[in-house]
Backbone of each chain as ProteinMPNN parsed JSONL, in Angstrom:
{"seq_chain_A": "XXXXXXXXXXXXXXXXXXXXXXXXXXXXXXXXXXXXXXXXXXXXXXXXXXXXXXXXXXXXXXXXXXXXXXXXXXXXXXXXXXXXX", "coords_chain_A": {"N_chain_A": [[182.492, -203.707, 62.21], [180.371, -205.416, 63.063], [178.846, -203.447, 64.849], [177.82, -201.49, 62.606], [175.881, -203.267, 62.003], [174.511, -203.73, 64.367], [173.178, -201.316, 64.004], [171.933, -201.422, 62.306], [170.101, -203.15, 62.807], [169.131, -202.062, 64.682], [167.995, -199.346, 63.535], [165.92, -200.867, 62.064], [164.003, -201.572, 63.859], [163.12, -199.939, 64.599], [161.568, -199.057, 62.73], [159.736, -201.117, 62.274], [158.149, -200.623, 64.941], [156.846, -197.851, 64.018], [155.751, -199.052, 61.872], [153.791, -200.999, 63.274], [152.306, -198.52, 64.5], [151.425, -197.533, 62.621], [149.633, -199.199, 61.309], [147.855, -199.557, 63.901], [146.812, -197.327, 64.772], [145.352, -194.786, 66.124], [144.083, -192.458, 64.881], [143.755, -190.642, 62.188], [146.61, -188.32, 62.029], [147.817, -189.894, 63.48], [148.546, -191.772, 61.964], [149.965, -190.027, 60.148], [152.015, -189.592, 61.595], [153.496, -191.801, 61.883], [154.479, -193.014, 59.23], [155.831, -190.554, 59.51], [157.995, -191.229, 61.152], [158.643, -193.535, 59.63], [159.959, -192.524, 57.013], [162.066, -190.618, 58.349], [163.854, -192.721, 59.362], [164.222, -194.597, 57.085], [166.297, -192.881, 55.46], [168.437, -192.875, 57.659], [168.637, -195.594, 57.125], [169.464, -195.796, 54.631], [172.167, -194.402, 54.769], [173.29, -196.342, 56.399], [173.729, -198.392, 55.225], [174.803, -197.612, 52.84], [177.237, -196.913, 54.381], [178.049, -199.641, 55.081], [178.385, -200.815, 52.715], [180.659, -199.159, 51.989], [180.695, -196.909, 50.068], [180.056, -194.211, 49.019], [178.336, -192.632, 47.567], [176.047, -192.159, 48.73], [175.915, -190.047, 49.749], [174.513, -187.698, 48.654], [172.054, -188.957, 48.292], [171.172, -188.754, 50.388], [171.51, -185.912, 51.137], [169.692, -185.056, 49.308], [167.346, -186.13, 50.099], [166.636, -185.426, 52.701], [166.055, -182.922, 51.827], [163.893, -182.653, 50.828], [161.903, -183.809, 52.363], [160.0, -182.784, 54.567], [158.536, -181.996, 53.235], [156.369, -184.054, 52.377], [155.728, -184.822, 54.981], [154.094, -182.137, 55.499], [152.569, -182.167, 53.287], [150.542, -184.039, 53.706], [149.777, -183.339, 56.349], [147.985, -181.413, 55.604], [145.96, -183.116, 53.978], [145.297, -184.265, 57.038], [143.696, -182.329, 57.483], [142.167, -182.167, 55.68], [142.103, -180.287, 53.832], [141.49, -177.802, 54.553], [142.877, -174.718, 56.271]], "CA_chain_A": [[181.447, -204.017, 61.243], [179.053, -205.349, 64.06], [178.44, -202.399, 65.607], [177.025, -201.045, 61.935], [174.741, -204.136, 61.958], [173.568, -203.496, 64.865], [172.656, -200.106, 64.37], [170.723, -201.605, 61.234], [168.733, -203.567, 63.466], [168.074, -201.242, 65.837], [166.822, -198.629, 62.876], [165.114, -201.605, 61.355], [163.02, -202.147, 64.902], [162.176, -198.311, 64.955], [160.65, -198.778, 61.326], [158.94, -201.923, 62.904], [157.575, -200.006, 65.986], [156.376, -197.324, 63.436], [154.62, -199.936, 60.945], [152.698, -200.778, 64.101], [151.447, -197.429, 65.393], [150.23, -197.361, 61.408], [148.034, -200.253, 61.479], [146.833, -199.532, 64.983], [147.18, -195.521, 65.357], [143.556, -193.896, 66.442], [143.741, -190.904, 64.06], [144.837, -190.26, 60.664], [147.747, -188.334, 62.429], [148.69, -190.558, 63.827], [149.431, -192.456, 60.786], [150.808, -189.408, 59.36], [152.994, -189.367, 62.391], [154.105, -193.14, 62.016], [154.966, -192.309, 58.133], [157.066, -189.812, 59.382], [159.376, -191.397, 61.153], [159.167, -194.535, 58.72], [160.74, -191.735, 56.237], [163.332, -190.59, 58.703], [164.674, -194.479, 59.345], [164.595, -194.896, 55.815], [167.04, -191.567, 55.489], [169.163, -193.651, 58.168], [169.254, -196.709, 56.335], [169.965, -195.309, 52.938], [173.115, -193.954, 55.266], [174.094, -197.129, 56.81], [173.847, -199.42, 54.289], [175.973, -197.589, 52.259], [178.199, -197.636, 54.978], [178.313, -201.345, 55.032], [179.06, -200.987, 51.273], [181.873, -198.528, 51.406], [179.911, -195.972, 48.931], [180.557, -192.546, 49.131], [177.438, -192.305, 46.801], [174.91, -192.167, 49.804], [175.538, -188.448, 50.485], [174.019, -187.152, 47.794], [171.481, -189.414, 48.042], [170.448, -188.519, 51.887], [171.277, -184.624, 51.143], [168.556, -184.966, 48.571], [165.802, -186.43, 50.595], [166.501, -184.797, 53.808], [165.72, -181.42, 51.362], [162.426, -183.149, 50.272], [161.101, -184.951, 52.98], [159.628, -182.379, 55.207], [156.993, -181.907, 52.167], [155.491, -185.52, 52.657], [154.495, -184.246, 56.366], [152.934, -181.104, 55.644], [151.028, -182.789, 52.414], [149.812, -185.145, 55.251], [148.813, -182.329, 57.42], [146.887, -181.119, 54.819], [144.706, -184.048, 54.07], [144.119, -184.714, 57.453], [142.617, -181.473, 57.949], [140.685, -181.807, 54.901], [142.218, -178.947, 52.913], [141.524, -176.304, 55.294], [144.31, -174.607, 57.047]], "C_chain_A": [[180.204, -204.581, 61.919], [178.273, -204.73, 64.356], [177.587, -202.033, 64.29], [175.951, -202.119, 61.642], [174.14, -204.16, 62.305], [172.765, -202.4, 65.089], [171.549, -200.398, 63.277], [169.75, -202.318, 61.602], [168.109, -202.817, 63.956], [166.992, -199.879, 64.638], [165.524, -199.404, 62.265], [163.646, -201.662, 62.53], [162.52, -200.903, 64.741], [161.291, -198.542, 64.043], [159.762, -199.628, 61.559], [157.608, -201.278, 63.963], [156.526, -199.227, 64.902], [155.318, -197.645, 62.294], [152.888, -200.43, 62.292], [151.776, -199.68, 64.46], [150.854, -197.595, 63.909], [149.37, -198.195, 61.223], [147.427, -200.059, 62.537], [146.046, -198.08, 65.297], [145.624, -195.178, 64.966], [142.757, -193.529, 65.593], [144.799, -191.598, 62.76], [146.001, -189.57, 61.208], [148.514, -188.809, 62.819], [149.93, -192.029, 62.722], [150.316, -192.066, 59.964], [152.261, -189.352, 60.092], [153.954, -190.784, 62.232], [154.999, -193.259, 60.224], [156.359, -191.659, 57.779], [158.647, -190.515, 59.761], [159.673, -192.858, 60.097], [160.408, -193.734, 57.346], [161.926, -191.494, 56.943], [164.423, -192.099, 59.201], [164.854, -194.827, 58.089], [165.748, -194.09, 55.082], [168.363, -192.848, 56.299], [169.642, -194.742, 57.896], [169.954, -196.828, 55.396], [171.713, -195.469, 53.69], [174.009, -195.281, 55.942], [174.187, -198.111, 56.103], [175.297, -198.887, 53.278], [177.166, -197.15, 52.857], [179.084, -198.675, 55.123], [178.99, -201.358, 53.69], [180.413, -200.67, 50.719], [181.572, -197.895, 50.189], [179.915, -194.648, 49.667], [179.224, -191.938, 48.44], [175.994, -191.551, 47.553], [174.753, -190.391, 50.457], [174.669, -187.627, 49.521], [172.661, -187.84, 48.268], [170.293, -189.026, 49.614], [170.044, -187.129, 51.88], [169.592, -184.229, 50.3], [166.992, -185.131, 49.244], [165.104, -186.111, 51.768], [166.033, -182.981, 53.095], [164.082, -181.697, 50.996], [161.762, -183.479, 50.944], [160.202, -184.708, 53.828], [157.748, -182.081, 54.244], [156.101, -182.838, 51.976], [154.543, -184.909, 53.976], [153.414, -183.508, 55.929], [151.8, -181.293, 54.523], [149.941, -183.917, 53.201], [149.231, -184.231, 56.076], [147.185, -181.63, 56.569], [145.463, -182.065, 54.265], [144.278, -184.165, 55.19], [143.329, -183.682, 57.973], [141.355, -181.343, 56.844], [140.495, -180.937, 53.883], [142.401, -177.822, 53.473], [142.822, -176.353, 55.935], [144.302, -174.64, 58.306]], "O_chain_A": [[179.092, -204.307, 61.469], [177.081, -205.029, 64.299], [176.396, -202.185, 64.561], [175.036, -201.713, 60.925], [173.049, -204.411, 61.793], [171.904, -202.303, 65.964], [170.471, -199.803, 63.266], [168.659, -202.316, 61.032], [166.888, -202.667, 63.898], [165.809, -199.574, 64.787], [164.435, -198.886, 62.02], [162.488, -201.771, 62.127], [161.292, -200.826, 64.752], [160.125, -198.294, 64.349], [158.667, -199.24, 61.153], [156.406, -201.448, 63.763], [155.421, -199.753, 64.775], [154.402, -196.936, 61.876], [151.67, -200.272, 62.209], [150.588, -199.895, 64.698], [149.645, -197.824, 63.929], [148.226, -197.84, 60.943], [146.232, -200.339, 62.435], [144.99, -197.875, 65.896], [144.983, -195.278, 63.919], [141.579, -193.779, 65.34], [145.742, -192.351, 62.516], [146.934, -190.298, 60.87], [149.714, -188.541, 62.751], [150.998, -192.641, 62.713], [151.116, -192.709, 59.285], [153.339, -189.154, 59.53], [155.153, -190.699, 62.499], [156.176, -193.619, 60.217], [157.257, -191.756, 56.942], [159.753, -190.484, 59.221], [160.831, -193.187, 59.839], [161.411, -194.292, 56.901], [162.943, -191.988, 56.456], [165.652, -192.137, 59.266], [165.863, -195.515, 57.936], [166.187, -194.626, 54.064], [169.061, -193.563, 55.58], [170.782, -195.084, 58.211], [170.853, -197.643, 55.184], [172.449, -196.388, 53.329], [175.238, -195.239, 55.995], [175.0, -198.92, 56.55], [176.36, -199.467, 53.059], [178.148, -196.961, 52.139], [180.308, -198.725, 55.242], [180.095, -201.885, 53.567], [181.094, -201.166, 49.822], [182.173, -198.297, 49.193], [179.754, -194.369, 50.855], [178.977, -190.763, 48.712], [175.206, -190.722, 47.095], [173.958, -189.807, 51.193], [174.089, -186.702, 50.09], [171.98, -186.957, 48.789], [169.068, -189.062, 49.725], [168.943, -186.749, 52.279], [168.709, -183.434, 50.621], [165.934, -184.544, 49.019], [163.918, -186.236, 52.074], [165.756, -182.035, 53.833], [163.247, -180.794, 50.952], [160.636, -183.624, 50.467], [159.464, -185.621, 54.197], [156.551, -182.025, 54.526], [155.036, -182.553, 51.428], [153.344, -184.644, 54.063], [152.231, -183.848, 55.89], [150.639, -180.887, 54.571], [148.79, -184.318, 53.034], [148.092, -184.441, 56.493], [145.994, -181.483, 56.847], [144.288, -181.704, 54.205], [143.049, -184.235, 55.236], [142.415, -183.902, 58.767], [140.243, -180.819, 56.907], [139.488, -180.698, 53.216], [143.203, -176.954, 53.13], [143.597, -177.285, 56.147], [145.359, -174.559, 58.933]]}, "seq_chain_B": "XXXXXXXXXXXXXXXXXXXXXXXXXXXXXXXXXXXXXXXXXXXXXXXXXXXXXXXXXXXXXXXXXXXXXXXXXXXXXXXXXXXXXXXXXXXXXXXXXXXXXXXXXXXXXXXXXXXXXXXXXXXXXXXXXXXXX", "coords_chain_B": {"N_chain_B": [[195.38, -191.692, 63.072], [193.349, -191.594, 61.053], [192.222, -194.82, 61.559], [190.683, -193.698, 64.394], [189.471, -192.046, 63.867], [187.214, -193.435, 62.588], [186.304, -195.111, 64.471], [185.146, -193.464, 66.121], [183.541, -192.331, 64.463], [181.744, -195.046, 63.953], [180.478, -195.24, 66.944], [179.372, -193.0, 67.411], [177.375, -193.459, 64.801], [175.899, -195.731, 66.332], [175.197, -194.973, 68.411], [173.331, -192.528, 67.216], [171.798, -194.619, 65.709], [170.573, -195.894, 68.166], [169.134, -193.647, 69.21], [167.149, -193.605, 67.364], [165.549, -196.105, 67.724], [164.663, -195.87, 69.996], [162.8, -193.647, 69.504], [161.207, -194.975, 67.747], [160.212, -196.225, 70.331], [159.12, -194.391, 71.779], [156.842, -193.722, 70.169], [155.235, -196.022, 70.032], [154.523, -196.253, 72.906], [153.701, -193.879, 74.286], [151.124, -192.199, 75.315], [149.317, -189.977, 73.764], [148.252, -188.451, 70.749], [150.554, -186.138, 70.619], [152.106, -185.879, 72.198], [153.783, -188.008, 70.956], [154.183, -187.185, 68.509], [155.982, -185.026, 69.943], [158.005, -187.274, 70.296], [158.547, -188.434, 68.616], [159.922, -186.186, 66.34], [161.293, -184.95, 67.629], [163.313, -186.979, 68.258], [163.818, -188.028, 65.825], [165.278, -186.086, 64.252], [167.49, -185.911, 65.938], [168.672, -188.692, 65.954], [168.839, -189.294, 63.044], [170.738, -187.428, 62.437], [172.983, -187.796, 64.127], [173.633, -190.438, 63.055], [174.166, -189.003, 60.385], [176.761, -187.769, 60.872], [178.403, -189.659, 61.92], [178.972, -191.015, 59.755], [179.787, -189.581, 57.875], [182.24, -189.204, 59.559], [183.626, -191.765, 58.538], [184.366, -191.337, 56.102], [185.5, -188.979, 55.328], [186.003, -185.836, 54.068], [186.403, -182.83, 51.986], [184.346, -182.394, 50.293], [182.572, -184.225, 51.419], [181.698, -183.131, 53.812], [180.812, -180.924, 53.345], [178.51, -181.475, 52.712], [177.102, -183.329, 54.253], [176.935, -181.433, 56.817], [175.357, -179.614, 55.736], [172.737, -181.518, 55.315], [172.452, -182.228, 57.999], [171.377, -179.321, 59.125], [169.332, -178.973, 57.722], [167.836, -181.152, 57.789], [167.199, -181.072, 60.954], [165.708, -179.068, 61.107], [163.294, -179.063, 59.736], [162.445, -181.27, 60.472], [161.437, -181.079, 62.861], [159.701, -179.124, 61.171], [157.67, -180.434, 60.199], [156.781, -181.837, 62.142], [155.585, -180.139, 63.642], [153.748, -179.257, 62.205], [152.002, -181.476, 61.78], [150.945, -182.601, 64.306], [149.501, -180.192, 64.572], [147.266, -180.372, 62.823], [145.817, -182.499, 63.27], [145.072, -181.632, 66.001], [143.588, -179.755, 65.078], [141.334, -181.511, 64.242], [140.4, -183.089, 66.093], [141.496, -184.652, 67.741], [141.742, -186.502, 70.959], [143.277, -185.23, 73.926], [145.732, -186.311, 76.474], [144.48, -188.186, 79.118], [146.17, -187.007, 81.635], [146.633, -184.35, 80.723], [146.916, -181.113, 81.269], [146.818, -178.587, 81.174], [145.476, -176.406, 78.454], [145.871, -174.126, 76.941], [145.346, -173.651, 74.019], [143.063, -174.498, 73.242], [141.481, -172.636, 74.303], [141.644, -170.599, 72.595], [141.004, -171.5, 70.168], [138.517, -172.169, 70.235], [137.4, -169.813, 70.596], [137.707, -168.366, 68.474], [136.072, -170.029, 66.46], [133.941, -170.495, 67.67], [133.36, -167.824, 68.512], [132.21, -165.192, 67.566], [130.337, -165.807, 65.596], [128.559, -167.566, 66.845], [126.821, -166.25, 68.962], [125.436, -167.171, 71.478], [125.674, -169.581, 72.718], [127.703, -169.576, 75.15], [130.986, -170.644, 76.092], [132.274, -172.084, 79.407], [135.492, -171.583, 78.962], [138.183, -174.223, 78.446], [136.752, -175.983, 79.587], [136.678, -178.667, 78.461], [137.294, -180.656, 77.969], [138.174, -182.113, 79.866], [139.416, -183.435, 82.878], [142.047, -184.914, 84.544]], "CA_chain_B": [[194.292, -191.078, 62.985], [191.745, -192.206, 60.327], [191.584, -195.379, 62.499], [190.542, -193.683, 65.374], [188.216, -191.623, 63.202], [186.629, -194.572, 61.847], [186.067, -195.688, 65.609], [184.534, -192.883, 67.02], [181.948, -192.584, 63.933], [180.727, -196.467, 64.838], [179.943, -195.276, 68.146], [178.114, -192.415, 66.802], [176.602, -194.375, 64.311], [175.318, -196.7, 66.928], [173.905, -193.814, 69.456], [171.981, -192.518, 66.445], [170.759, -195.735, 65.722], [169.408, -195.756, 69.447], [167.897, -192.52, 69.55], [165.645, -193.956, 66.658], [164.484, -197.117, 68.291], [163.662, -194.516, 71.219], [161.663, -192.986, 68.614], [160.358, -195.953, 67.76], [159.696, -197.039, 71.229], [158.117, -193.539, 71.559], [155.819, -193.828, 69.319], [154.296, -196.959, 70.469], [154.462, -196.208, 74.317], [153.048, -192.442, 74.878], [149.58, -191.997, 75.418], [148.482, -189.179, 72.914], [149.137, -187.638, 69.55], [150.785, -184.638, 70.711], [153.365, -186.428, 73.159], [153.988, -189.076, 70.4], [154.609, -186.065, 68.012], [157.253, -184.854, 70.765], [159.238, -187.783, 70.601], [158.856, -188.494, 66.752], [160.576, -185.025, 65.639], [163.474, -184.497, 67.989], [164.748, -187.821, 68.551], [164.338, -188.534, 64.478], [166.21, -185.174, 63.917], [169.115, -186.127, 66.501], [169.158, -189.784, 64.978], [170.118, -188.614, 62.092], [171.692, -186.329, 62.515], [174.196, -188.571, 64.649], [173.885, -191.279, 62.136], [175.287, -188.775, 59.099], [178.093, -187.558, 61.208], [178.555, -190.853, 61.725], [178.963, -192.234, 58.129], [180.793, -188.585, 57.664], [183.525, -189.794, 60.071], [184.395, -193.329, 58.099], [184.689, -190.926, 54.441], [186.227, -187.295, 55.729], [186.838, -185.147, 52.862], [185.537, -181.808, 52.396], [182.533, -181.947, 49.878], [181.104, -185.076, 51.901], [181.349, -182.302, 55.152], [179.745, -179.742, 53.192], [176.771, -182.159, 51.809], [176.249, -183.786, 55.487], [175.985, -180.473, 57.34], [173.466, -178.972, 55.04], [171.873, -182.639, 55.222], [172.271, -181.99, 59.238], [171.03, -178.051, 59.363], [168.048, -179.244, 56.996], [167.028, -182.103, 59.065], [166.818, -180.722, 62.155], [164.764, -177.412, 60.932], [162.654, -179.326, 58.741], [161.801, -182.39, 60.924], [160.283, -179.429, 63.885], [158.192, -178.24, 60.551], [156.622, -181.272, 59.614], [156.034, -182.945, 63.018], [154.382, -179.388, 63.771], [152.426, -179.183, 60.775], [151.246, -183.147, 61.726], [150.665, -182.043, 65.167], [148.543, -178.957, 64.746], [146.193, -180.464, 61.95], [145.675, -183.281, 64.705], [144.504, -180.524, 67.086], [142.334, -179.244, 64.234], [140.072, -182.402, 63.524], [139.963, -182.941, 67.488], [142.338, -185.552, 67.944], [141.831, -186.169, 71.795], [144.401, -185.047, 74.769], [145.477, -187.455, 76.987], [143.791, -188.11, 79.988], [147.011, -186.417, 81.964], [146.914, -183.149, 80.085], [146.604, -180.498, 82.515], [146.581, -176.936, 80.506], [144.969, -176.825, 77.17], [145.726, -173.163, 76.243], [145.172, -173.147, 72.84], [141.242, -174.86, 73.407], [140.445, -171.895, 74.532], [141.699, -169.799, 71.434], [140.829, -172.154, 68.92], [136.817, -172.16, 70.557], [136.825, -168.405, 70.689], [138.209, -168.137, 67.133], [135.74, -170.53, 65.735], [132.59, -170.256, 67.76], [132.264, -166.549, 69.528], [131.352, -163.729, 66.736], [129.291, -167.067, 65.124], [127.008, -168.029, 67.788], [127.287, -165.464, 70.227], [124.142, -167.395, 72.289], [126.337, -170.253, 73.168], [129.385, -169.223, 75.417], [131.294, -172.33, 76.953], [133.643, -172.061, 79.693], [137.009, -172.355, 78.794], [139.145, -175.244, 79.156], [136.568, -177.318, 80.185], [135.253, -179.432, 77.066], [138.066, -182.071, 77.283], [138.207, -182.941, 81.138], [141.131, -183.32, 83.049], [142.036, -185.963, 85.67]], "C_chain_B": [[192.457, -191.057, 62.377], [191.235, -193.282, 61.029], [190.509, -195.026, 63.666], [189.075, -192.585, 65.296], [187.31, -192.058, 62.659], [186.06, -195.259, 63.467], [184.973, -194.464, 66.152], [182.962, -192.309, 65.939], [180.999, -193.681, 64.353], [180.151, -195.912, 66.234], [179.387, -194.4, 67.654], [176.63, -192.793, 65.831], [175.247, -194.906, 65.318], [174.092, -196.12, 68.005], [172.97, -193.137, 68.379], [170.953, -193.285, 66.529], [169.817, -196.035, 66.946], [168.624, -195.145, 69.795], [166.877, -192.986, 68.729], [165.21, -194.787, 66.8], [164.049, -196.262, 69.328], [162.47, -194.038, 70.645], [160.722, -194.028, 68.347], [159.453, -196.309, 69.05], [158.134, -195.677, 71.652], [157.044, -193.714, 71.333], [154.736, -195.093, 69.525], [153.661, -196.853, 71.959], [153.503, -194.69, 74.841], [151.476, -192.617, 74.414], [148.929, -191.346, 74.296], [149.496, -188.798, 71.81], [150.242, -187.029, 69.871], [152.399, -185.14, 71.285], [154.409, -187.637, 71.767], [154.975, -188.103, 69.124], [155.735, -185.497, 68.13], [158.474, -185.601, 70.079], [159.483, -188.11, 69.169], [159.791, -187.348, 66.327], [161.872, -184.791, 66.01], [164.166, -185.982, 68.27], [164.514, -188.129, 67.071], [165.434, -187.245, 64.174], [167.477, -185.912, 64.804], [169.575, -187.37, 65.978], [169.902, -189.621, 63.934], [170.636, -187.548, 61.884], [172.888, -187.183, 62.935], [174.606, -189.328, 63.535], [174.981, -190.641, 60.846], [176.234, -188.12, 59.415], [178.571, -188.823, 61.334], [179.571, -191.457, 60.717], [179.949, -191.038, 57.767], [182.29, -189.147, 58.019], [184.305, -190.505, 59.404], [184.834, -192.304, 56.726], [184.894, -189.592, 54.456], [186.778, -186.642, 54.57], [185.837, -183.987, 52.764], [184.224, -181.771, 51.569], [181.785, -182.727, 50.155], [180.485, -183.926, 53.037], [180.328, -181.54, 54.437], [178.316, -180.352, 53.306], [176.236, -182.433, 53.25], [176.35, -182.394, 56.235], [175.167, -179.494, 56.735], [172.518, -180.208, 55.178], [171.195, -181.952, 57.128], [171.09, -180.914, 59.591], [169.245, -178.858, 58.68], [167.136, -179.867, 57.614], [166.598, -181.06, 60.483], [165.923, -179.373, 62.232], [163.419, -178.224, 60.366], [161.775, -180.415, 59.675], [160.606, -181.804, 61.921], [158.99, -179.361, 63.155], [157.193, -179.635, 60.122], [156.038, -182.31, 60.903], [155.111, -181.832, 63.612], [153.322, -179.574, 63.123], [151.659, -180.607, 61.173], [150.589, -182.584, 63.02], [148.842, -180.972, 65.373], [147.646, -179.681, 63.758], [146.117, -182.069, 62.718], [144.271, -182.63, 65.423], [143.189, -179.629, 66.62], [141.009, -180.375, 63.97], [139.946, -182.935, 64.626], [140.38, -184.426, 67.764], [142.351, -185.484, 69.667], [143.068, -186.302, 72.675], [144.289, -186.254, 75.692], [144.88, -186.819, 78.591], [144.917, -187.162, 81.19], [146.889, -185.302, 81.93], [146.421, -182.585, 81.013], [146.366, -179.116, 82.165], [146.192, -176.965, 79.097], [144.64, -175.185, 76.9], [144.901, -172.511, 75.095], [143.69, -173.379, 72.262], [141.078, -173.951, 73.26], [140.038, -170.874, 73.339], [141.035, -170.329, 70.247], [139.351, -172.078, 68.967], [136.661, -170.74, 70.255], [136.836, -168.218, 68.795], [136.728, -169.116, 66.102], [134.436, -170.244, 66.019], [131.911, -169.096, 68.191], [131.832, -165.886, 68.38], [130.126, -165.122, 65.591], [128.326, -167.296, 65.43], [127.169, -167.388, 68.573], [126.183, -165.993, 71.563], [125.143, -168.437, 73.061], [127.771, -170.063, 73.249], [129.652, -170.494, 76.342], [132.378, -171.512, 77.878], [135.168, -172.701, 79.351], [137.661, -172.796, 79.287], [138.262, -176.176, 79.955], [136.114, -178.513, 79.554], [136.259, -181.181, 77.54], [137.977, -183.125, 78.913], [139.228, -182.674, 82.205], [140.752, -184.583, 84.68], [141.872, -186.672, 84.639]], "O_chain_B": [[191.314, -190.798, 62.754], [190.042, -193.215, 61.324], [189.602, -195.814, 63.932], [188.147, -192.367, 66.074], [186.467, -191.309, 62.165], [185.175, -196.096, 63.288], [183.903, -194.865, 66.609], [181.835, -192.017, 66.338], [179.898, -193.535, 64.885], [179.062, -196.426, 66.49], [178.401, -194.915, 67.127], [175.435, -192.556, 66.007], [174.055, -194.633, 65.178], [172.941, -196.434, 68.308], [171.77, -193.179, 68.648], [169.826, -193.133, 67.001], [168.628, -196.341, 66.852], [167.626, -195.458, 70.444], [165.722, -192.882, 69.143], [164.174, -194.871, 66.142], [162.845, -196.008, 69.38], [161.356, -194.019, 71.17], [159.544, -193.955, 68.697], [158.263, -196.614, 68.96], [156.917, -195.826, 71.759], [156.19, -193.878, 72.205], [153.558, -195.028, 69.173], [152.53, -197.265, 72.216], [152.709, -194.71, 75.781], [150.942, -193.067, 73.401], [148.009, -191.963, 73.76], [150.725, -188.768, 71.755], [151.187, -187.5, 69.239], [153.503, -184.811, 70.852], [155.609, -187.884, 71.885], [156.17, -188.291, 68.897], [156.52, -185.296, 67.204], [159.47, -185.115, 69.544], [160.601, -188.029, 68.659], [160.75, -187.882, 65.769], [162.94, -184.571, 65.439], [165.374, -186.109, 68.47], [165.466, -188.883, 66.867], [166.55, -187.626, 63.82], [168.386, -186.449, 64.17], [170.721, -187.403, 65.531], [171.12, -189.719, 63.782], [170.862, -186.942, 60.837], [173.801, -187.3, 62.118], [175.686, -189.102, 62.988], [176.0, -191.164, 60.396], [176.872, -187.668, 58.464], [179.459, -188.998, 60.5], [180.593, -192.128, 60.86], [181.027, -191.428, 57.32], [183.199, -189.441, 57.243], [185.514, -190.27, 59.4], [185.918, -192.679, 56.28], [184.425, -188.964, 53.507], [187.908, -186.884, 54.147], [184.715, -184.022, 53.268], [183.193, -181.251, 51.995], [180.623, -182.695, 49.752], [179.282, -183.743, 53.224], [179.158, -181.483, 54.815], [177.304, -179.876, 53.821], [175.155, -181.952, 53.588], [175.155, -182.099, 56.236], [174.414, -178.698, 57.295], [171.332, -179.878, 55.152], [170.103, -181.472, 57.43], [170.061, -181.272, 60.164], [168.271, -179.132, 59.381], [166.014, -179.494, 57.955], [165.535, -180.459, 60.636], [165.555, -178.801, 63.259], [162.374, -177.724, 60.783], [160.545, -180.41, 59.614], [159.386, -181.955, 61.86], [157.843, -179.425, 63.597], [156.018, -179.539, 59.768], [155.21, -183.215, 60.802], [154.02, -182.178, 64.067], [152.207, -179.977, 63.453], [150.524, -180.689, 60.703], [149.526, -182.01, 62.78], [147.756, -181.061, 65.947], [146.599, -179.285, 64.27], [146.89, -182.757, 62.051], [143.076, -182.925, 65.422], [142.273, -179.087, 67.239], [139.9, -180.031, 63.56], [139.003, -183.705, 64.442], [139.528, -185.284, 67.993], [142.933, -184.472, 70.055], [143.883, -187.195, 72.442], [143.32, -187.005, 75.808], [144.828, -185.682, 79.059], [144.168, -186.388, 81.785], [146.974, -184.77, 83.037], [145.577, -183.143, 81.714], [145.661, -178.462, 82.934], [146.829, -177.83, 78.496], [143.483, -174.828, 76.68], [144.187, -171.51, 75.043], [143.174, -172.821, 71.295], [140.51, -173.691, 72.199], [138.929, -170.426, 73.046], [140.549, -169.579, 69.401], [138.78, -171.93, 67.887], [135.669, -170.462, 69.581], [135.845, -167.946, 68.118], [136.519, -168.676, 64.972], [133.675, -169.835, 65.142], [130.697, -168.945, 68.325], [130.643, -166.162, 68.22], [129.131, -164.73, 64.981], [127.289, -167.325, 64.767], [127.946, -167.929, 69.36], [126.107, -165.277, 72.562], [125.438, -168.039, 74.188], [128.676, -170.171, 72.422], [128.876, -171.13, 77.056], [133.128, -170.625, 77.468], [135.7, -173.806, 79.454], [138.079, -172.406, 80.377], [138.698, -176.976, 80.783], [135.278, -179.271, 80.046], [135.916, -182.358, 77.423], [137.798, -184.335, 79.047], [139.804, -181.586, 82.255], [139.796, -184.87, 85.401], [141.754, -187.893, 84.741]]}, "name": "protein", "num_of_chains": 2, "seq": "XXXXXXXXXXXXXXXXXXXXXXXXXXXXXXXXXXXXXXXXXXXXXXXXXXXXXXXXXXXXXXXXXXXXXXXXXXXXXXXXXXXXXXXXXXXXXXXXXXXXXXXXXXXXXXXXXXXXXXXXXXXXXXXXXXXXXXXXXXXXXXXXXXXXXXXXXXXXXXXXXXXXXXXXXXXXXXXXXXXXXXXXXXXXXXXXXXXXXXXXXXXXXXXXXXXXXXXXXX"}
């Protein structure tokens, strides 16, 4: 039960790292890029939390957003070009 | 058996969880978009990916398998398309390379494509706008 604690730190620090590059990050991509992986650590958490819980519920819940989540990026690509392709 | 299947998810678990502080660390440490891009897409795809075999391991039954490798297959196709798609519309609003970068192919296409049958008075050599060294 450690070991899944510490894997919730360690995703927690990625989502940390990634809050940084978004307040500091150059470009608008780069914020879209910091976004992204805040979405995929949040995917990971969903997953280890309900680990910790002993919930079976969490698959559904990951299958769902890992089918959705790629559509956040590319609506992000699209603003930061501006519309154009 | 389930013990020992319950053991060898935690350690999966846990190497997920590392590939995505990598990602994390990534993302703060590399010089340019493009590289940053890199490490954002494939180590969040292998993260989780590890992570929901992982969590698979501790609750083995067949319609969690089915759900986590379509979760798996999805991720790892999907994460490619959207750190491209971030990537390339980057490359479009002139997001600069890092000082490193040493071949810049697609400059040259992206200049021809935008400025030759346009302005045909002003021809640039290619590949040299950004620098290098």
């Amino acid at each position: 039960m450690i070991l899944i604690d510490l894997a919730i730190v360690l995703v927690a620090l990625s989502l940390l790292a990634a809050v940084v590059r978004l307040v500091r990050g150059p470009s608008d991509a780069d914020r879209g890029l910091a976004g992204d992986l805040v979405f995929f650590g949040f995917v990971a958490l969903v997953a280890l939390v309900g680990l910790r819980a002993d919930s079976e519920v969490v698959f559904d819940v990951v299958l769902v957003a890992t089918l959705v989540g790629f559509l956040a990026s590319l609506s992000i690509a699209r603003l930061v070009t501006g519309g154009k392709r | 058996m389930s013990v020992l299947l319950g053991h060898v998810g935690t350690a999966l678990v846990v190497v997920g969880a590392l590939v995505l502080a990598l990602a994390g660390v990534g993302l703060l440490r590399l010089p340019d978009l493009y590289t940053r891009a890199s490490a954002v897409t494939t180590a969040s795809g292998l993260g989780v990916g590890l992570v929901l075999v992982g969590v698979l391991l501790h609750h083995p039954s067949l319609g969690n398998t089915v759900k986590v490798v379509l979760a798996v297959v999805v991720q790892l196709t999907t994460a490619a398309v959207g750190g491209y798609a971030i990537a390339r519309a980057g490359y479009l609003t002139g997001v600069p390379l890092a000082k490193r970068t040493r071949y810049d192919e697609l400059g040259a296409v992206v200049r021809t494509a935008r400025g030759g049958p346009e302005r045909p008075g002003r021809r640039r050599r290619p590949g040299r706008r950004r620098g290098r060294g």
